[in-house]
N, C-alpha and C positions, 0 to 999 in steps of 0.2 A: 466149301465156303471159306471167303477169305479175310470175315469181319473179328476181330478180336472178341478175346470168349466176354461174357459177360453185358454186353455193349447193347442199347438201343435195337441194334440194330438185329443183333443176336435173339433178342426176343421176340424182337415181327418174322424172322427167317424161321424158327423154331413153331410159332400158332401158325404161321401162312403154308407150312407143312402138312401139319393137322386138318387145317382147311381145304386143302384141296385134295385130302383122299378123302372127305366125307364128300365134298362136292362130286371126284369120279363114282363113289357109290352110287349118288344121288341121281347124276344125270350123265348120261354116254353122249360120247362123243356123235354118234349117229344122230343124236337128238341133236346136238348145234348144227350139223350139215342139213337139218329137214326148215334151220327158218330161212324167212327172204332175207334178211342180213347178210345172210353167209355167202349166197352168191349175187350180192350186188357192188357194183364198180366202185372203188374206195376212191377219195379224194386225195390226192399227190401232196402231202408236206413241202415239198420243194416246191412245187408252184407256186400252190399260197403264200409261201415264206418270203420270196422271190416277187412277191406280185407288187410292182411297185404305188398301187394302188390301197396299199394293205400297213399295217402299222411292223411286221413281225412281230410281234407279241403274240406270247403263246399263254392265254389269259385260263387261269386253272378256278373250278368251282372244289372249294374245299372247304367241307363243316369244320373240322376240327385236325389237333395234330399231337403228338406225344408231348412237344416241347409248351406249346400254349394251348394245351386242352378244348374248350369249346372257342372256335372263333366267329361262328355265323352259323345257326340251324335252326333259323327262321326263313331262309328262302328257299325258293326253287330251283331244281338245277335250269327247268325251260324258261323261266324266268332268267335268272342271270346269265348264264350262256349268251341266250335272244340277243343281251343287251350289250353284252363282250363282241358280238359277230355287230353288233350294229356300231359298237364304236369303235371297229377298224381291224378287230384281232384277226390275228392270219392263222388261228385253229385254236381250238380250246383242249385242255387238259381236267378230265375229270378223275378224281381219287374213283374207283371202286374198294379199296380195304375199309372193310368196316369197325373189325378190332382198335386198329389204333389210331383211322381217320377221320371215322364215321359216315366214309361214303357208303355206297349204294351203288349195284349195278344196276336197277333203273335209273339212279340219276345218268347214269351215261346215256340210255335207251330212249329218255326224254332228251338229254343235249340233241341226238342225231339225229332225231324226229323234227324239232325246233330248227334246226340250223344245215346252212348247206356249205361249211366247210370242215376240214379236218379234223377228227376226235381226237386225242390221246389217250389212250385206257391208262392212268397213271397206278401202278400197281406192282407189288415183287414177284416180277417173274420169277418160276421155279420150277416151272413143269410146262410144254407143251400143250397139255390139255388146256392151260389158260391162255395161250397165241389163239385157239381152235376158238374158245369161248370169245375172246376179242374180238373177232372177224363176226362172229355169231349175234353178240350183241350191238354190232353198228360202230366198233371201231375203226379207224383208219390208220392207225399211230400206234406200233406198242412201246414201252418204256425196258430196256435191260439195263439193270445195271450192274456196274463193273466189279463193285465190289461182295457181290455175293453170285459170282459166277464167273466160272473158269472159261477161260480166254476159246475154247473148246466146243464148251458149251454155248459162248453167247454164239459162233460161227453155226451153230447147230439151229439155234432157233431164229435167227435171223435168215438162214435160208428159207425155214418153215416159213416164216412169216412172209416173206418175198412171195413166197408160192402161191400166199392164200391173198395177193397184193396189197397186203401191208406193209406203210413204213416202218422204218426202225430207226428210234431214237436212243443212242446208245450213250449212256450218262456215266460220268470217270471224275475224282475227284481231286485226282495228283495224277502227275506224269507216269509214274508204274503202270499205274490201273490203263490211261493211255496206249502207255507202246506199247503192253500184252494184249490190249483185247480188240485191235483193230482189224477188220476183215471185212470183204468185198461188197456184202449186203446191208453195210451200214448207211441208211442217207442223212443222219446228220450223227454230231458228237455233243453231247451237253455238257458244261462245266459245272457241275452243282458247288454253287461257292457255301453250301451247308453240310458241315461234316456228318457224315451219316452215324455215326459212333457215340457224339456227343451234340451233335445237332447247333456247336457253335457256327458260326457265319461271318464268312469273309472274301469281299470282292476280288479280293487279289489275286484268287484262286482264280480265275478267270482273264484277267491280264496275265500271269504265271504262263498259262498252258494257252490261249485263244492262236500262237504263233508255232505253236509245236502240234497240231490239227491240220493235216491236211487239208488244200484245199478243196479239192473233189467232193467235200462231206460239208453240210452246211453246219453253222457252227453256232448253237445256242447257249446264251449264258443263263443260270439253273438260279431262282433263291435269289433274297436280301436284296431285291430291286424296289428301292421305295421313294428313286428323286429321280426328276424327267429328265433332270443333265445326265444323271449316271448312265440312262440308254443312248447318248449322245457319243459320251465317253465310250461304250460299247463298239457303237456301232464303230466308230474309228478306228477302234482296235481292230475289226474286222469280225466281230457278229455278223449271223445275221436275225440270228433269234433271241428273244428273251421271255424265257417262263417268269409270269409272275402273277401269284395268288392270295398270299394272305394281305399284301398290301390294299388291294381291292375288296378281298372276302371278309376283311375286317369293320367295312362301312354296309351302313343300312341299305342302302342301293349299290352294291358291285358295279354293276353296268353304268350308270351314271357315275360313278368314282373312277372308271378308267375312260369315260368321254372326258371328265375333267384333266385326267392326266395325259393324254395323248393332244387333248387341246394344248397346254402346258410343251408338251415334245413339239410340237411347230409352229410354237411363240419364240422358244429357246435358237431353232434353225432359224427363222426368220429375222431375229434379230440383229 
């Protein structure tokens, strides 16, 4: 682990430990290869992403977070999702950490039921057995990130995850975390402009690195997107993705708060 002792972050790496050997108690791996999830055809991130029919927004359903505690846990994940794929998103990103997000791996079970583009299990990986369980529950997309996995290990589970035809969204938050942990089975790179340590927020982080990304890897900016020019500015930079959830999960209708917003993104181009 490569998070400073004490940190945010140190404390979801430390329960999310806990959590997943009661989970292997609980349920075997043989048990996720016996549902239809597991061997049905995942949806391509890079297509979607790429589809120029499509917003790239990678529009995430999230109850709640360490930094702003409750931010919306009065909707549905098939409800809001529904409403994200109908106002243009190129894949949804669902939380399953319950601890400190207040997701739900049915709300992801409901996104992929509801909707027919790419899921993202938004989640800290830390074992295997949760790639297996992603595939299992109707993901398409898993999330690694950089900072709490050795450069080794994310090469390890991104093949895993290739196998089982899964993408992989590999999230970095400085340059370090970049040049150590790039490797072959990556399909895109995130910039999370949110420090994962102290959960401050800054776009720059994203301009910073968006030009030190290979091209080959499509390239998504993470966090603190809350103005339609700013995905403008992105995209110029050369995004081609943008996670963005609380700015949406924070209104009574999500999905009608990113039809407004993405209307807004091609009033701005048009202009």
């Amino acid at each position: 682990m490569t998070a400073g002792t004490g940190t945010i972050l140190d404390k979801i790496v430390g329960h999310k430990l806990k959590e997943i050997a009661e989970a292997k108690a609980r349920v075997s791996i043989s048990r996720f290869e016996e549902e239809d999830s597991f061997h049905r055809e995942c949806y391509s991130l890079r297509e979607f992403i790429l589809d120029p029919e499509r917003t790239g927004i990678i529009a995430e359903f999230k109850r709640a977070s360490p930094s702003k505690g409750i931010i919306n846990n009065k909707v549905s994940a098939a409800e809001v999702t529904s409403g994200y794929a109908e106002a243009g998103a190129s894949a949804l990103s669902v939380l399953t950490d319950s601890h400190f997000f207040g997701g739900r791996i049915n709300d992801l079970i409901q996104a992929r039921q509801a909707n027919q583009i790419p899921v993202l299990r938004k989640e800290f990986i830390l074992d295997e057995y949760q790639i297996i369980e992603a595939k299992a529950i109707g993901a398409d997309v898993i999330l690694l990130i950089a900072a709490i996995l050795s450069p080794e290990t994310i090469a390890r589970f991104a093949k895993l995850a290739k196998d089982l035809d899964l993408s992989v969204l590999l999230e970095v938050h400085n340059k370090e975390e970049l040049d150590r942990s790039l490797c072959d089975d990556l399909d895109a790179v995130g910039v999370n402009n949110r420090n994962l340590a102290d959960f401050s927020v800054s776009l720059q982080h994203s301009f910073d690195l968006v030009n030190l990304i290979p091209d080959n890897f499509l390239k998504v900016s993470e966090s603190g997107i809350s103005n339609p020019q700013t995905i403008n500015e992105l995209q110029n930079a050369g995004f081609n993705g943008f996670l963005i959830g609380e700015n949406f999960m924070k209104e009574d209708n999500p999905g009608r708060a990113m039809k407004d917003f993405v209307a807004q993104i091609k009033a701005l181009k048009n202009s």
